[in-house]
C-alpha positions in Angstrom: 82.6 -161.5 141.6 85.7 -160.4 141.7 87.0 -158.3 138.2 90.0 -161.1 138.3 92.8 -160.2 135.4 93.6 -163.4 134.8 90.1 -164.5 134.0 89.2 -161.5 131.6 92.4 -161.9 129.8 90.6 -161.6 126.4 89.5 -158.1 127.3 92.8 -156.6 128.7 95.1 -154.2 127.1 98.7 -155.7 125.2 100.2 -154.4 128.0 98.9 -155.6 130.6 98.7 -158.9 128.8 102.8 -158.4 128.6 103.0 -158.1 132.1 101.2 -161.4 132.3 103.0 -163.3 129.7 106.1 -162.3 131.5 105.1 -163.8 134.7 104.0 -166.9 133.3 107.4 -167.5 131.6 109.6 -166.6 134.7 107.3 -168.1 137.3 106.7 -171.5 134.9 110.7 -171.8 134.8 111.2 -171.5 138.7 112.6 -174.7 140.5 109.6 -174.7 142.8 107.5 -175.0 139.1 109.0 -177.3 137.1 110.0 -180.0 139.8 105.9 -179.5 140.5 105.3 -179.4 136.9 107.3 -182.8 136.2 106.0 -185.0 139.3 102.5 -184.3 138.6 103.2 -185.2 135.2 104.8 -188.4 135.9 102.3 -189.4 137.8 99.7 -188.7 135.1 101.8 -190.9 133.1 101.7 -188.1 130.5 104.7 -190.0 128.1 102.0 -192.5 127.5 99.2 -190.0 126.4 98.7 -189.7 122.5 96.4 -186.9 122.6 96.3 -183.9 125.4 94.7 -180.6 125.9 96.1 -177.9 128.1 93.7 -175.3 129.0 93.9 -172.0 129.8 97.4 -172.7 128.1 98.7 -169.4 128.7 102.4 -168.9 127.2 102.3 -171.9 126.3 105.2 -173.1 129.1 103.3 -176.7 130.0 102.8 -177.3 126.7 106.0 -177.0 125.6 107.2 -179.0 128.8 104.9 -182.3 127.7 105.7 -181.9 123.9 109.7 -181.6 125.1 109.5 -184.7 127.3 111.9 -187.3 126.0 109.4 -189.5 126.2 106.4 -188.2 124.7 105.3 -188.8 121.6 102.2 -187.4 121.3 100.6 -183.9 120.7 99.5 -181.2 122.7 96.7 -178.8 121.9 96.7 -175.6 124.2 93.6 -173.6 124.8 93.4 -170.2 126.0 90.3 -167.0 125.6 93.3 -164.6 124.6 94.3 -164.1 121.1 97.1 -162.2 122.4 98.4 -165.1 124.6 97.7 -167.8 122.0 100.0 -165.6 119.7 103.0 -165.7 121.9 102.4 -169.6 123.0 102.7 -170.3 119.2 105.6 -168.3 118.5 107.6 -169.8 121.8 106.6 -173.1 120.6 108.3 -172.5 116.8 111.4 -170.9 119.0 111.5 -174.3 120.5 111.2 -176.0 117.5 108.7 -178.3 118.6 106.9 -179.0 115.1 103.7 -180.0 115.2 103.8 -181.7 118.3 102.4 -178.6 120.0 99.8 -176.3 118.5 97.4 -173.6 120.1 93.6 -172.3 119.4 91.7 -169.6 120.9 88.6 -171.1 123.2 86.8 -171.7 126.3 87.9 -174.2 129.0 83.9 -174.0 129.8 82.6 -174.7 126.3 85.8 -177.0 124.6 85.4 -177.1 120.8 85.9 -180.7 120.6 84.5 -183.9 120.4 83.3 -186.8 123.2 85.9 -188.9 124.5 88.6 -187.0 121.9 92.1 -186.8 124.2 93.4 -189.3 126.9 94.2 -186.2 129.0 93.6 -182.9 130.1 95.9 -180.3 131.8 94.9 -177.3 134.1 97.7 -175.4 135.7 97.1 -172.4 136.9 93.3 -172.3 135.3 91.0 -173.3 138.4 91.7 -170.4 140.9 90.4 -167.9 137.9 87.4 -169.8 136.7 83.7 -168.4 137.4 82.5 -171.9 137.4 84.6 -175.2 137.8 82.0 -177.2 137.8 81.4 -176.8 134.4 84.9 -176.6 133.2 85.0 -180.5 135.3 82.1 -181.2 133.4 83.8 -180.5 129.9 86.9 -182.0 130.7 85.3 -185.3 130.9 83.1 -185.1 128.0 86.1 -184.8 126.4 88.1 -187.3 127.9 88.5 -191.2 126.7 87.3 -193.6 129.4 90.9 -194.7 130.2 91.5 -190.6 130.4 93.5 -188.9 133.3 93.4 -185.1 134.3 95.8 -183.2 136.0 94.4 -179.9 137.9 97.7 -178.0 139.6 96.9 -174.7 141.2 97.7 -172.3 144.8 95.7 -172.4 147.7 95.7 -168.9 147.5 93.8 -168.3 150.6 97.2 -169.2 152.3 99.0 -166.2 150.3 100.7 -164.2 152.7 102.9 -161.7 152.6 104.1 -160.1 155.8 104.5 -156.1 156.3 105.5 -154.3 159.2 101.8 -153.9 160.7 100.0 -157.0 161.2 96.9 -155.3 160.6 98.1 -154.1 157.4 99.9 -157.2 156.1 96.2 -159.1 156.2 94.4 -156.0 154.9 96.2 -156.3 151.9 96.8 -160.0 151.4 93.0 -159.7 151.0 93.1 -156.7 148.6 95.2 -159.1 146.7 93.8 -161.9 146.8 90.1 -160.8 146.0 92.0 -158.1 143.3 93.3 -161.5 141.2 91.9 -165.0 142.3 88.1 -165.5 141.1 88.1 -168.9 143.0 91.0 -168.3 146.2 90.2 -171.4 147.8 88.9 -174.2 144.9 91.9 -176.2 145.7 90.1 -177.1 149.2 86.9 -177.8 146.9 88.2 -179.7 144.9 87.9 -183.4 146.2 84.1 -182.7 146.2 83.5 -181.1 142.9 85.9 -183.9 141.5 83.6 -186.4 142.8 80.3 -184.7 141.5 81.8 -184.0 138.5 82.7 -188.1 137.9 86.2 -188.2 138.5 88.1 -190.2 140.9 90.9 -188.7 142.8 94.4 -190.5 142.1 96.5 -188.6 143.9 97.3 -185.3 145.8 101.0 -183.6 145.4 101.6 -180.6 147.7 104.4 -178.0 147.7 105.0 -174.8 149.3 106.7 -172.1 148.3 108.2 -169.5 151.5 110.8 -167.5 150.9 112.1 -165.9 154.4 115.1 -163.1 154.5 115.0 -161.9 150.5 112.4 -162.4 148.1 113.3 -164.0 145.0 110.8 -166.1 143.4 108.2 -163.8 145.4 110.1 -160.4 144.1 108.5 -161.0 140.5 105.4 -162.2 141.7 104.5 -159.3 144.1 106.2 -157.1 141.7 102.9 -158.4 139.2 100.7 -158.3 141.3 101.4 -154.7 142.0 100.8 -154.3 138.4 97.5 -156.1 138.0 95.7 -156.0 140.8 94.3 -152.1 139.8 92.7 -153.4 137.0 89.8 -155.4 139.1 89.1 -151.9 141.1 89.3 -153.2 144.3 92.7 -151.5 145.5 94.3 -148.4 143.8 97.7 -148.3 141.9 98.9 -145.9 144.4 98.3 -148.8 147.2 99.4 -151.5 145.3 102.8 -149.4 144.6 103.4 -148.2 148.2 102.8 -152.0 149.1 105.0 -153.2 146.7 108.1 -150.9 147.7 107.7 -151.3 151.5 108.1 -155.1 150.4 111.5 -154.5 148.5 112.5 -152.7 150.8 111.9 -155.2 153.6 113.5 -157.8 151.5 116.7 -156.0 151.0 117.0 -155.5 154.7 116.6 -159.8 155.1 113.4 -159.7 156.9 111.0 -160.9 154.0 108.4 -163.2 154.3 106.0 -164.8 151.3 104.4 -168.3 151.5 102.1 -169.8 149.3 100.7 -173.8 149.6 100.6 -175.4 145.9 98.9 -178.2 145.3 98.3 -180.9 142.3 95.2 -183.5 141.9 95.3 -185.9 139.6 92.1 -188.2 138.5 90.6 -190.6 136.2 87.3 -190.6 134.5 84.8 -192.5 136.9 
């Protein structure tokens, strides 16, 4: 299994966790985020939920999105293994003044610290792609959840992550470098309807979006500029690659020939 950074956040150093927390925050405050943050949302009829969970809560940044809604009233708990990222969600949440309507804990989206049938939902973004085994984290999510309970799971299909070089050859040499360097789970999006069902869930809906940038990179420029950073730390590819990869890529963007693509998708679902 792949040495994914994002999974083993609660054993990285500050500064890689910096360079994570960073990303979060820009990536969460993209367009192409928040409109995909806000639909899947809506149709989770989040404004009517009293009591949710957000695991793997990162910064924070979803959170504070559901707490800020004008039309929530209710309270969000986020979840995350890394004291270091708990830390900052809690201190961007005070920034925000959002009171107690948002708080954060240290814990495991595989073993929740919380009682049966506790919250009428339960957020995931970003979590699935980096778990060793969803089927268990499925599993908790609805022993937690009420009966009348919704989830929202919202994730890349990161076996469609691309990002073009000038050598073919090269471009999908390292697309895989990256790929198997940070995702744990690259295509659980696509496995999703299944484990769903075996899990006890019934799928409500299924809200796609891509994100291609072709010419100049700009949401892909801080993302590849990440990745660059991270992907060393799962031993798979070697700072020197990941650096030479990551300049021939600026480079190609500020000539106008880019090209970066992702497919995003969001399932919602109701306890069976």
């Amino acid at each position: 299994m792949s040495r994914d950074p994002f999974r083993l956040t609660n054993q990285l150093d500050p500064a890689a966790l910096d360079v994570i927390a960073d990303r979060l925050e820009t990536r969460g405050r993209h367009p192409c985020f928040t409109k995909a943050l806000a639909d899947y949302l809506d149709r989770m009829a989040i404004d009517d939920r009293t009591d949710v969970l957000d695991l793997g809560c990162g910064t924070g940044i979803v959170a504070r999105a559901i707490a800020g809604r004008p039309g929530f009233r209710g309270t969000v708990l986020g979840i995350d293994r890394s004291p270091h990222l708990v830390q900052a969600a809690a201190r961007l949440a005070a920034e925000a003044a959002l009171g107690d309507r948002v708080r954060f804990v240290v814990g495991d989206a595989q073993q929740l610290d919380r009682p049966a049938s506790s919250v009428d939902a339960v957020v995931a973004h970003t979590l699935f792609s980096h778990l060793e085994d969803p089927g268990k984290t499925l599993a908790e999510m609805r022993r937690v959840l009420r009966s009348s309970g919704t989830i929202g799971l919202f994730d890349g299909d990161y076996a469609s992550l691309t990002f073009e070089l000038a050598d073919p050859e090269r471009s999908r040499q390292m697309d895989e470098a990256v790929v198997g360097s940070l995702m744990t789970n690259p295509r659980i999006l696509r496995q999703l309807p299944r484990l769903l069902r075996q899990a006890g869930f019934t799928l409500d809906a299924v809200l796609p979006s891509i994100v291609t940038e072709a010419g100049s990179a700009d949401f892909w420029r801080g993302s590849i500029e990440t990745y660059a950073k991270l992907a060393p730390h799962a031993g798979r590819v070697s700072a020197a690659t990941t650096a030479t990869w990551l300049a021939e890529l600026l480079a190609i963007s500020d000539r106008g020939e880019f090209f970066g693509s992702c497919v995003y998708y969001a399932y919602v679902a109701h306890k069976s």
